[in-house]
C-alpha positions as CSV (number, residue, x, y, z in Angstrom):
1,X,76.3,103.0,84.4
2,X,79.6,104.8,86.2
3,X,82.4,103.7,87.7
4,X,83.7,104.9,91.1
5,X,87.1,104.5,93.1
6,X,86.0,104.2,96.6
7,X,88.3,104.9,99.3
8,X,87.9,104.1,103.0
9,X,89.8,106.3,105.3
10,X,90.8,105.1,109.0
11,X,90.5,106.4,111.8
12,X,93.9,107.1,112.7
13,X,97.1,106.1,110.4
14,X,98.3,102.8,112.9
15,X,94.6,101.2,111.8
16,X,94.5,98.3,111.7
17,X,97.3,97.3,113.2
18,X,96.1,98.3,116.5
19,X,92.8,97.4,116.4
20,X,90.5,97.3,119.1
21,X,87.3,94.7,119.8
22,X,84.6,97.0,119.1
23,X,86.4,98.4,116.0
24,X,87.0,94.9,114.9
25,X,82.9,94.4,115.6
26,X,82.6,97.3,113.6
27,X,84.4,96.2,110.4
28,X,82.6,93.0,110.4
29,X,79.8,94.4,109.7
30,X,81.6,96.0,107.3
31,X,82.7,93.5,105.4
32,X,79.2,91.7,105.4
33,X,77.9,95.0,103.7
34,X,80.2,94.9,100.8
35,X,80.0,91.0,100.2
36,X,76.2,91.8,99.9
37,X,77.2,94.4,97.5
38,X,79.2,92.2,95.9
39,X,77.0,89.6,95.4
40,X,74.9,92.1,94.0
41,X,76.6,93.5,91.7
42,X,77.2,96.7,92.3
43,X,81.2,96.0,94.1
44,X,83.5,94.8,91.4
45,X,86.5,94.8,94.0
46,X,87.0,95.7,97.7
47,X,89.4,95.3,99.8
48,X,92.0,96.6,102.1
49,X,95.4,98.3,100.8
50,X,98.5,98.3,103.2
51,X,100.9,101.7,103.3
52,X,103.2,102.6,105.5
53,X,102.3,101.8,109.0
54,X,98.3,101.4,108.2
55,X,96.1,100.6,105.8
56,X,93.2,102.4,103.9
57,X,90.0,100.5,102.2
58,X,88.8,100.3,99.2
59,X,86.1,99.5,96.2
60,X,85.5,99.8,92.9
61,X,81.7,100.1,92.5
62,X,79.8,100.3,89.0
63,X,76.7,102.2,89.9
64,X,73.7,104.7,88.0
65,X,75.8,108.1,89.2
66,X,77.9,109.6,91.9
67,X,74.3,109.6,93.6
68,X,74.2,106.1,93.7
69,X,78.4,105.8,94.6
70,X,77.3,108.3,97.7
71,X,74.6,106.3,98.7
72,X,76.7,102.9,99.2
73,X,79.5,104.7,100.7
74,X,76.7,106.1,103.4
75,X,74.8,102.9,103.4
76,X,78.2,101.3,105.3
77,X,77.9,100.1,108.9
78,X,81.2,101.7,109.5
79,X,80.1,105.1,109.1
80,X,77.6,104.6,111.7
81,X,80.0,103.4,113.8
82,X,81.6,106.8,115.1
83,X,84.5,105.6,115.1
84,X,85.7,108.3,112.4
85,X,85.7,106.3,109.4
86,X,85.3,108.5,105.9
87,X,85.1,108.0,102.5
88,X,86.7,109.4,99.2
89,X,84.5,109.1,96.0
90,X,86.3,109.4,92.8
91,X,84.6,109.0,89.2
92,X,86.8,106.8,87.2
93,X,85.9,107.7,83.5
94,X,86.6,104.1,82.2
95,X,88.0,100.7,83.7
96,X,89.3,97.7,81.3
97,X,88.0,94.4,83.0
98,X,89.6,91.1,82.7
99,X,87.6,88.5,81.1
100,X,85.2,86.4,83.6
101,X,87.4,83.0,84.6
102,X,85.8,80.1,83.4
């Protein structure tokens, strides 16, 4: 198995501070994809990050290969969207895990 840095690039540098209804639609559906993924194991952590004015998102996937990292990244609602959504894929060669909470 591989680890990859996912990162969700917005449309413009003000998302998601101005928003609009059918982005927000959009990133619903979002979100439901990577709590599936979640749930199934392959997301370790997603989320969104805040900089400066925006935001940007991102996962941390553990997946078979950069195939398999493509394949989620272009198996997200939001890239069907059109709204100009894009994402960075970045091998990360090792990750240290904290231990499960009990």
């Amino acid at each position: 198995m591989a680890y990859f840095f996912l990162r969700l690039l917005p449309p413009r540098p003000t998302f998601p501070h101005d928003v609009t209804g059918e982005e927000m639609a959009a990133m619903e559906r979002h979100v439901e994809y990577w709590h599936r993924n979640a749930l199934a194991g392959s997301a370790i952590v997603v989320g969104p990050v805040f900089e400066g004015e925006g935001a940007f998102g991102m996962a941390v996937v553990e997946v078979e290969d950069h195939a398999a990292a493509q394949a989620l990244a272009d198996g997200d609602p939001i890239n069907a969207s059109g709204f100009g959504f894009r994402f960075d894929i970045l091998p990360m060669p090792s990750i240290i895990l904290r231990p499960p909470a009990v």
